[in-house]
N, C-alpha and C positions, 0 to 999 in steps of 0.2 A: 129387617129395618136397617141393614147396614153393617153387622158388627160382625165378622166373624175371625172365631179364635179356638186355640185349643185351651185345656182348664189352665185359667186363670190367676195367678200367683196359687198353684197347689201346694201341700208342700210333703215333703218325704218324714217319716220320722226322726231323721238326723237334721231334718229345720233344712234341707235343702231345695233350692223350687226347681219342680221339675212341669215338665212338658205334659199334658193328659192324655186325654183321649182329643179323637179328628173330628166331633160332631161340631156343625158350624152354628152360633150361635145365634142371637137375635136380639137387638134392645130390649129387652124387660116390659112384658107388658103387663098391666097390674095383678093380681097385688105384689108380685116380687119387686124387691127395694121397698120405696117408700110410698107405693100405690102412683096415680098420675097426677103431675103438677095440675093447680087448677088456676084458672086465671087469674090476673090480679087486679081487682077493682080501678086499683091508681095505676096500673097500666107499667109496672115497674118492673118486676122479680116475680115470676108463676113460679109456686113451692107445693109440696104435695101437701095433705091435709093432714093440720097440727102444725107444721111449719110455719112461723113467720121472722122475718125478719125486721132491722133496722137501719137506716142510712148511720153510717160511720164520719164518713166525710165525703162532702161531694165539690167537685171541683169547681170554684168562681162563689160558692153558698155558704161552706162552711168556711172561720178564721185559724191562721197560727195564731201560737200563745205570742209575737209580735204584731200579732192586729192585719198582717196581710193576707188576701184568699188563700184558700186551697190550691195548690197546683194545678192542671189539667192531666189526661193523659196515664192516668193510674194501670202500672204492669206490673212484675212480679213483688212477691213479698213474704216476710220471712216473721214467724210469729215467735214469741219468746215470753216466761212467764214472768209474772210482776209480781213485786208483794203487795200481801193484800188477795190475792186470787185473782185478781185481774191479767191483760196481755198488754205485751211493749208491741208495737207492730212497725216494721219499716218497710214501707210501698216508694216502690220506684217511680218515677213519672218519666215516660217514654216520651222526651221533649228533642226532637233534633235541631229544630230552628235557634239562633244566633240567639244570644241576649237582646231583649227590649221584646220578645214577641207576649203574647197573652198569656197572663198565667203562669209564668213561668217560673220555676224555686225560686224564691229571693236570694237575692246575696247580700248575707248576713258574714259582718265581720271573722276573717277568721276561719270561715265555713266555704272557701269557692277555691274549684281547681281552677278553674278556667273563666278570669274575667267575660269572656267574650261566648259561651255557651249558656242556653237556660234551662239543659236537666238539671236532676239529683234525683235526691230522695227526701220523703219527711217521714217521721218519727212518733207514729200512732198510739197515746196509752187512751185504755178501753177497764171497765169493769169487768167485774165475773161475768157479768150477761151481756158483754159485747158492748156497753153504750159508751161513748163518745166521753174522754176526760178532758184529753187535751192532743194537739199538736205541732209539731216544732218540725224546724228543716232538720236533717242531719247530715247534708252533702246537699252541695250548689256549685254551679259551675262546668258538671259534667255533659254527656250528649247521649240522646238515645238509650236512655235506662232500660232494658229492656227485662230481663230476668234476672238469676243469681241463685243464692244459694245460702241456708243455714251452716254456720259451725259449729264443730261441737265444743266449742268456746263460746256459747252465746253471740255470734255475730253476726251479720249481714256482710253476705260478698256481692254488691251491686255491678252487673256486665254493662258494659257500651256495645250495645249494635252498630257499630260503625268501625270505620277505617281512618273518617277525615284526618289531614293535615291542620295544621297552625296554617293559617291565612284562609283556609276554605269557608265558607257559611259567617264569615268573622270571628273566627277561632284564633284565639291567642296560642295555646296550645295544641300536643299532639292530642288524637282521641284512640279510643277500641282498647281501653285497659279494663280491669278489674280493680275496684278501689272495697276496701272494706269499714262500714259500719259498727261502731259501737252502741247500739241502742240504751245504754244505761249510762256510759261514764264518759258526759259532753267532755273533756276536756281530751281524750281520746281521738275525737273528729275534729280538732282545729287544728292546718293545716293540712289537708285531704293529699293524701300522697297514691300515685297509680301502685300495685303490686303488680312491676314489669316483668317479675322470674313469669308470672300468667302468660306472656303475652300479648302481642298486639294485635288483633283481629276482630272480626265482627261477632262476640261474643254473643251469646244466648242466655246461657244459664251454668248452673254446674252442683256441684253432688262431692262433699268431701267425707271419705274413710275415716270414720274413729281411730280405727285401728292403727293405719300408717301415715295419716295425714298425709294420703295423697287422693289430687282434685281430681276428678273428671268435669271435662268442659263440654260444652258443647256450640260453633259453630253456626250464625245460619247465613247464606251467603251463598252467591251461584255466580256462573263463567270466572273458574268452574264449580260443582259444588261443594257444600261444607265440610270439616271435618269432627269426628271427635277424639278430643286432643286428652291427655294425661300428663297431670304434673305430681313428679314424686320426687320429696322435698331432700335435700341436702341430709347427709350422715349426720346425727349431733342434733337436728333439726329439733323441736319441741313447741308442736304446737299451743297456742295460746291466746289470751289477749297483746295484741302487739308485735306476735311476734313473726307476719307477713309483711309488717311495718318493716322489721329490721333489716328483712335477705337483701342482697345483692339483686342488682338486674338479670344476672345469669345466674342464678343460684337453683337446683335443682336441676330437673332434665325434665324437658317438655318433650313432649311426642303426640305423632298422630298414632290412630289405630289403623290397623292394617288387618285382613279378616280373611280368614281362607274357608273352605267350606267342607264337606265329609271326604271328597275325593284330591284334599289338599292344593285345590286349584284357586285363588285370588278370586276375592269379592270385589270389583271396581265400585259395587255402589247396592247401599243396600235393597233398594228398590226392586232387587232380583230375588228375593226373598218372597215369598205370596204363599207362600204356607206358614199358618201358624205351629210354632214347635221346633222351625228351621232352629240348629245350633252350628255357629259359626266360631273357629278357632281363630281367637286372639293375640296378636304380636303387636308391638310398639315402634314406632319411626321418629328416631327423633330429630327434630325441628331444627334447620341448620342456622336464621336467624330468626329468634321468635320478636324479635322488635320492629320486625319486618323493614328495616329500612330501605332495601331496593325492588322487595317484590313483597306482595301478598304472602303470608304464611303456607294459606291453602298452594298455592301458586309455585312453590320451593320446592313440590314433591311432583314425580311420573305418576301418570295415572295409576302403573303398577306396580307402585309402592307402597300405598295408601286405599283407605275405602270409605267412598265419597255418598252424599247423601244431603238429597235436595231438604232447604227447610229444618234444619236439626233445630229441634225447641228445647222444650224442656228438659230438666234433671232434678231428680233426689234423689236422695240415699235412703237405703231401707231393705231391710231384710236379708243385712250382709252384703251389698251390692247395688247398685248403680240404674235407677231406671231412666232411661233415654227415650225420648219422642224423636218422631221422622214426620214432620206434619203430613205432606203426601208426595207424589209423583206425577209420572201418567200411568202408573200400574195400581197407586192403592188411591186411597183417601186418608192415609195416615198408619205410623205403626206403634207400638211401643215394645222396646228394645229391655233385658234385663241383661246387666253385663256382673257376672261372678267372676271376682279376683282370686278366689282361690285356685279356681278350676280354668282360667283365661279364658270362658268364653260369653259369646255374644249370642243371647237367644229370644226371640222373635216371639212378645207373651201375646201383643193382641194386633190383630189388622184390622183396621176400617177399609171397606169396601166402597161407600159412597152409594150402594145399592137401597133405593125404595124410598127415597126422603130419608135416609139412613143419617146419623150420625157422621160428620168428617171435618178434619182438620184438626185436630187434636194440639194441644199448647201447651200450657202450662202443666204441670202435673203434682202432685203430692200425695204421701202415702197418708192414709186416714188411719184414727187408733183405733176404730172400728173394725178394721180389718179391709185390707184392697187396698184403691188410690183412686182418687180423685183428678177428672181430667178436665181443664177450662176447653171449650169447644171453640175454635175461631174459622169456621165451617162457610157455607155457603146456606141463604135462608138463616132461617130462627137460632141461635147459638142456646147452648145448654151448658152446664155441669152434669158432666156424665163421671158414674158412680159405679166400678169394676169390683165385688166382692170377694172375698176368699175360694167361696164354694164356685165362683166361676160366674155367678149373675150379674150381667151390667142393664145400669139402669140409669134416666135419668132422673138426676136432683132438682134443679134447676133449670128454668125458662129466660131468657133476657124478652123482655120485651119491645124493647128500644133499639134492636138491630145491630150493637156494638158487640162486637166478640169480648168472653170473658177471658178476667187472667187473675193469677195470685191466688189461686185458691188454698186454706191453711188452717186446719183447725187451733186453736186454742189448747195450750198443753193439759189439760184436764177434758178436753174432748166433748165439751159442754155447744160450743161456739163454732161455725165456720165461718171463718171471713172470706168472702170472693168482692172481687171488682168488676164493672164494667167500664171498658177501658177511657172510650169518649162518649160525654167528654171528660170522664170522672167520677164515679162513684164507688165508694166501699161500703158493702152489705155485710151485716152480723145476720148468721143464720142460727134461727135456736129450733129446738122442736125435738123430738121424740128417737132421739139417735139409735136408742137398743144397749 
């Protein structure tokens, strides 16, 4: 059905993951995982049996706690726990058009980078069982929210997919930063400031180290294509609440990755990879201007300096290291990348094939407390939540029915809850049911 890979975050005694066995695998066909999704009456979310879910927010239907719609366009998101047992949730809204279009984050006093843009993000709290409390913007004015990334400061780091200039689309300002979220302390998010040490570029998503607070980003963007970039923060650094607020524009060192392979010869682009298990040795390139002001980022490096990769999506962190999506190519249907900074390398856990009505296009991603990770599918035909286990089993969770690729998928810190989105024109699903 499309998936094939070698075993699947395994792991060694010493908690390190390694590579399995060559058997090529196949989506899960019942009972492994959660048996088969089964249709959904209301035509919304197919969940396997025992599973149901609840609409969260849906775009144009449900209000902010100021009385205006839901945003449209709902992409990555970043779950955090509340008191009470409940979850804070902050969903991006992948808005690129000019202020004044449909739906778009209000701009509330205080809360807009950019008079003249209509993303951000809002600001989701939910009960223990997912339902609906309330909703607030927490950044307006930005473009193109696309994905981002949890801190281990309770935060949200919201990317811009984009490059625009001030003057383009009616931009007041530049765009393609990383601006970060405070999900609990509003006076935190008034005046939205870019964290420029990140970068200017068509950001995706990113993945930051407990250990050294340093980011992995990711890239998505072609002619030519994307990269994945590393920022490792200033000596004295101490990450926190506030304190990406504080650096300098050039504070730390940005780099691209750069990949060589067993016979030490340069990866130009990971798409050369087609075996599951491939491990590629790691180096860093650092970024000569990362505010891009005369050329694109990507754009500043030789092809054989650097290793390029169509479509770079998602990031988390998790299991000591850094999981990266390659959505596809013309060689796969998608990969997922685990990058260990102990060891600098870059290794190749699952490939989509695209074979059989198979599973492809892989996105958003997140590690589940169940064990594996959780992939949003933004595929070709029917989009799923596809569900990659410890022991190597992938399966799928989730059916969209409505044809919009998913994104944001995140469990709930107590593992009760999955919240996923479908993107247009908007909707957040609480999934509850029979986790294990």
């Amino acid at each position: 059905m499309g998936l094939s890979r070698r075993s699947f975050l395994r792991r060694s005694a010493a908690g390190v993951l390694l590579a399995g066995s060559t058997d090529v695998l196949r989506i899960a066909a019942p009972p492994a995982g959660y048996g088969p999704v089964v249709d959904d009456p209301a035509g919304r979310l197919a969940l396997p049996e025992g599973f149901t879910y609840a609409v969260v927010t849906e775009a144009g239907l449900t209000a902010l706690e100021t009385g205006e719609p839901t945003p449209r366009n709902h992409d990555g998101t970043g779950a955090f726990a509340a008191a009470g047992g409940g979850t804070v949730l902050v969903l991006n809204h992948e808005i690129r058009e000019g202020a004044g279009t449909e739906l778009a984050v209000p701009h509330l006093d205080g809360l807009v980078y950019d008079p003249g843009a209509a993303g951000g993000c809002t600001i989701v709290t939910t009960d223990a069982q997912g339902r609906r409390i309330s909703e607030r913007v927490g950044i307006a004015g930005t473009s193109t929210n696309c994905a981002g990334g949890v801190t281990p400061w309770q935060t949200w780091l919201t990317c811009e997919e984009t490059e625009a200039r001030a003057g383009e689309r009616g931009y007041d300002r530049d765009h393609g930063y990383v601006f970060e979220v405070d999900p609990f302390d509003r006076a935190a998010i008034v005046d939205p400031r870019p964290v420029k040490a990140l970068g200017r570029y068509s950001h995706e998503a990113l993945a930051v180290d407990p250990a050294t607070g340093g980011i992995y980003l990711t890239e998505d963007a072609s002619g030519p294509n994307g990269l994945v970039y590393r920022w490792m923060p200033p000596t004295g650094f101490q990450g926190g609440r506030g304190a990406l607020r504080g650096l300098g524009d050039t504070d730390g060192v940005l780099a691209a990755m750069r990949c060589t392979d067993e016979a030490d010869r340069h990866v130009d682009d990971l798409s050369r990879a087609t075996s599951p298990g491939t491990i590629y040795a790691v180096e860093w390139v650092e970024v000569p201007d990362r505010d891009a002001r005369e050329e694109s980022v990507r754009k500043q490096f030789d092809d054989g300096r650097v290793t390029r990769a169509h479509k770079l999506e998602g990031a988390w962190w998790g299991n000591g290291g850094a999981y990266i999506v390659s959505s596809f190519s013309s060689s796969h249907r998608g990969q997922v990348w685990f990058y260990d900074p102990r060891r600098s390398t870059f290794t190749l856990r699952l490939l989509f094939t695209g074979e059989d009505d198979g599973a492809d296009g892989p996105d958003n991603i997140s590690v589940s407390p169940h064990g594996g990770v959780i992939i949003a599918e933004d595929g070709n035909g029917g989009n799923h939540l596809v569900g990659a286990a410890e022991d190597g089993t992938t399966f799928r969770l989730a059916r969209g029915e409505r044809g919009s690729e998913f994104t944001g998928p995140v469990f709930s810190a107590d593992g009760r809850v999955l919240f996923a989105n479908v993107q247009v024109p908007g909707t957040m699903f609480a999934i509850t049911g029979p986790w294990g």
